[in-house]
C-alpha positions as CSV (number, residue, x, y, z in Angstrom):
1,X,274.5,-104.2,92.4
2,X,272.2,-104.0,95.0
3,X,272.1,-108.0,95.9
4,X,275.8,-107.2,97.4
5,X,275.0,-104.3,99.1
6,X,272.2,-106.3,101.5
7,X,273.5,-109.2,104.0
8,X,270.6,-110.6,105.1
9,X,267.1,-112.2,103.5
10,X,265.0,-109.4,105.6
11,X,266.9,-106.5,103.7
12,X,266.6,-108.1,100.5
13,X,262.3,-108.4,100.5
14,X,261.3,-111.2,102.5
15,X,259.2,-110.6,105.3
16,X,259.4,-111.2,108.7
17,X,257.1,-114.5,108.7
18,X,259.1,-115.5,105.9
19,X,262.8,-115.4,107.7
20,X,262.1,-117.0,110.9
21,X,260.2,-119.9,108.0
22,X,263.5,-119.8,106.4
23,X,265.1,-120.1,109.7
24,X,263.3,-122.7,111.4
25,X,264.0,-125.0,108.3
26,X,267.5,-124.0,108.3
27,X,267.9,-125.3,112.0
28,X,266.1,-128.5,111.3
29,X,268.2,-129.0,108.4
30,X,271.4,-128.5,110.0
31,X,270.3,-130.3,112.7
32,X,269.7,-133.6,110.1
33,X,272.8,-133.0,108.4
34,X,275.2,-132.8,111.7
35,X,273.9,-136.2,112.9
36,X,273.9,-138.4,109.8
37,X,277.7,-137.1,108.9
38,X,278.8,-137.2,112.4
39,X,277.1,-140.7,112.9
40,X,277.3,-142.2,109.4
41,X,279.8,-139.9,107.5
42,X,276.9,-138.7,104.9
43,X,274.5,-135.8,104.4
44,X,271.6,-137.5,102.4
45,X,270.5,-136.6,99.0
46,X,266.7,-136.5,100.7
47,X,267.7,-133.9,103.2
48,X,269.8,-131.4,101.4
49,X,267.3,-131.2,98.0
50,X,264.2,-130.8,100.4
51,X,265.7,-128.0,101.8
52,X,267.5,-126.0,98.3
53,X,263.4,-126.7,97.2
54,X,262.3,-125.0,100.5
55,X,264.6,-121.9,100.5
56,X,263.2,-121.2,96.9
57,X,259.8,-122.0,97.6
58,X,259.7,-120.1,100.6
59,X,261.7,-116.8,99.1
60,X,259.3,-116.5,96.6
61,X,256.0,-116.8,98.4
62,X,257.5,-114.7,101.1
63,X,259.2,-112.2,99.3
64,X,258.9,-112.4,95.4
65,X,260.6,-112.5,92.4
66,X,263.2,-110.7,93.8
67,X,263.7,-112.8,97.6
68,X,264.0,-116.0,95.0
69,X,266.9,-114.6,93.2
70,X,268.8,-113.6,96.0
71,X,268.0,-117.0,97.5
72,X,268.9,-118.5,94.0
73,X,272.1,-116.5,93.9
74,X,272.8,-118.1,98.3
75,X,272.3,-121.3,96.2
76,X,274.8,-120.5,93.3
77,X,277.4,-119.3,96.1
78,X,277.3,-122.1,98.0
79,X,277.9,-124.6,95.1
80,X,280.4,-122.3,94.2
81,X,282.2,-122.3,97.5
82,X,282.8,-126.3,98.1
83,X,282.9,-127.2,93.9
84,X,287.1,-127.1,93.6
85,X,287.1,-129.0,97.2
86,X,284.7,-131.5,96.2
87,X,286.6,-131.9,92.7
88,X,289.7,-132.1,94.6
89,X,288.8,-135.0,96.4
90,X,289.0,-132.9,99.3
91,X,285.3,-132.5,100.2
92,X,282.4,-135.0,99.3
93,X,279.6,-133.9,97.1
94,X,276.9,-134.2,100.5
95,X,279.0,-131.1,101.9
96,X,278.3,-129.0,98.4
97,X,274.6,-129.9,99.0
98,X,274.4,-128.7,102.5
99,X,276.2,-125.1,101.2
100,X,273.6,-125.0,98.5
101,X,270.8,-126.1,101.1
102,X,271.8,-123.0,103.2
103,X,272.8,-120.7,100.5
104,X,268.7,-121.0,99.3
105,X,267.6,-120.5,102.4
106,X,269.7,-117.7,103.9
107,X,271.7,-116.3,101.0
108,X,274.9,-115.6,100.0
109,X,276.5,-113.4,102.7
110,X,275.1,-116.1,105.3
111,X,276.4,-118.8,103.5
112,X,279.8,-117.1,102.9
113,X,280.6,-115.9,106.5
114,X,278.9,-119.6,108.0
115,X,281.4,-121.9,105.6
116,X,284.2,-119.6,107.3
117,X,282.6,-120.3,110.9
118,X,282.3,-123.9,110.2
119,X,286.1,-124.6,109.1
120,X,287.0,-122.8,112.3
121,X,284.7,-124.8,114.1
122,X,285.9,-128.1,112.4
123,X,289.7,-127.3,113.2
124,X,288.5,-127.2,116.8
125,X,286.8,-130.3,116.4
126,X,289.4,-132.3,114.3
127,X,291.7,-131.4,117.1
128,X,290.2,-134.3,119.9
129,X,289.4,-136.9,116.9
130,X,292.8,-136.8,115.9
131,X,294.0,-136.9,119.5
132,X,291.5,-140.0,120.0
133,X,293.2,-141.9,117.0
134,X,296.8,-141.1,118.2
135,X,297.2,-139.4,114.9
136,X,297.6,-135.4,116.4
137,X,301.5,-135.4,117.0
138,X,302.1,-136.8,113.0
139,X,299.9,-133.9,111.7
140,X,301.8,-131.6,113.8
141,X,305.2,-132.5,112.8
142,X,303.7,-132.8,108.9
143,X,302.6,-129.0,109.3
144,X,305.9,-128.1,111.3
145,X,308.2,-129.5,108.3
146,X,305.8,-127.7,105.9
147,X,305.8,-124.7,107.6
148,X,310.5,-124.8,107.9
149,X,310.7,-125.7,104.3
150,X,308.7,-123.0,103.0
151,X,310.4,-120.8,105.0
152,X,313.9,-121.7,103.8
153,X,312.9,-121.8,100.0
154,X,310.3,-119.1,100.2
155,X,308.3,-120.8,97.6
156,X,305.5,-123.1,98.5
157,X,306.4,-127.3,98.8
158,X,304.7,-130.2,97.7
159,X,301.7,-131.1,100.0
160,X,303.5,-133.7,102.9
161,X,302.2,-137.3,102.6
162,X,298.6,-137.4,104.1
163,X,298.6,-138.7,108.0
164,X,295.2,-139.0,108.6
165,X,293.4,-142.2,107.6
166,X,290.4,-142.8,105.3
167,X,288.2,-142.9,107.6
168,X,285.7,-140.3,107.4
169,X,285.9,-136.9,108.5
170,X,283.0,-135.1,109.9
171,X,282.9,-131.7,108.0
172,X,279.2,-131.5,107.7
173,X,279.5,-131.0,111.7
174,X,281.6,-128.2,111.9
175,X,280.1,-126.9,108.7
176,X,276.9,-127.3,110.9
177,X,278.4,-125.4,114.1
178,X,279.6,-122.6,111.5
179,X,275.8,-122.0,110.2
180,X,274.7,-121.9,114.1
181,X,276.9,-119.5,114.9
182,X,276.0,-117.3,111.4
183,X,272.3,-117.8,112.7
184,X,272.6,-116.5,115.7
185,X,275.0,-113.3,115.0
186,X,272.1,-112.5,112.1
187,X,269.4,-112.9,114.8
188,X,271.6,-110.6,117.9
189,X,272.9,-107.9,114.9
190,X,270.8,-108.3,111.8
191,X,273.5,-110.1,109.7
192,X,275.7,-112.7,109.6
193,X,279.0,-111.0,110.8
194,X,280.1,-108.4,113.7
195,X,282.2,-106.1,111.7
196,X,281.5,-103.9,109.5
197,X,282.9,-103.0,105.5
């Protein structure tokens, strides 16, 4: 199917105005999103639904019928990727919009290899936040435990008792950092990702 055989919006139909559109929207979004979660602990309805309406908009007066359903399909992906977080209580419905945001502007493959950047990125930021509110060294010894008993009953435990307060965690940031960092391989390379498949 050819739509998985493409990584990027420029080898998919949409011209060259139209990416660095796509892009430049993409960056403000981000942008928007990073500071209201890491500030408020949301990503707003009227950011995210602006920019799903953008990446269609802009696929299909850039690159036609067929740019708007690969952006459609980015879109698809990305609600795809965060729904059994968000239904897990793991992920708030804010972080589905922003992966649907960036799957309509950037596609699938973007959005794909970006959510993997971003929980990198996150780790490496949860890592001082916890530190900050002393509660590093009890997620360490909740992982450690995990880790021995799974070991010694090579089957996989119950999930240890959460650690980590309610207060809010700021995934659209590293989510944010992730897409930055997809951006900028698929402007140096021409996609999204440094290896090849």
């Amino acid at each position: 199917m050819p739509l998985f055989q493409q990584f990027s919006s420029a080898q998919n139909g949409l011209s060259a105005p139209g990416v660095w559109t796509c892009n430049l929207v993409l960056v403000l979004f981000l942008l928007l999103c990073a500071y209201t979660d890491g500030t408020r602990g949301k990503i707003y309805n009227k950011t995210t639904f602006p920019a799903m309406l953008a990446g269609l908009l802009l696929h299909t007066l850039f690159g036609g019928v067929n740019s708007l359903g690969w952006s459609s399909l980015g879109l698809a992906v990305g609600f795809g990727i965060q729904f059994v977080p968000w239904r897990l209580g793991l992920a708030k419905a804010g972080d589905v919009k922003l992966l649907m945001g960036v799957g309509a502007l950037k596609g699938w493959a973007f959005c794909c290899f970006g959510f993997l950047y971003g929980a990198v990125a996150f780790g490496l930021i949860s890592l001082p936040w916890l530190l900050k509110r002393g509660e590093l060294k009890t997620v360490g010894q909740n992982l450690k435990g995990y880790a021995q008993i799974a070991m010694m009953t090579q089957s996989a435990p119950d999930a240890p008792t959460p650690t980590v307060t309610k207060k809010f965690v700021p995934w659209g940031v590293g989510l944010s950092l992730g897409f930055f960092v997809a951006l900028a391989l698929e402007i140096w390379l021409g996609k999204p990702f440094w290896w090849t498949f």
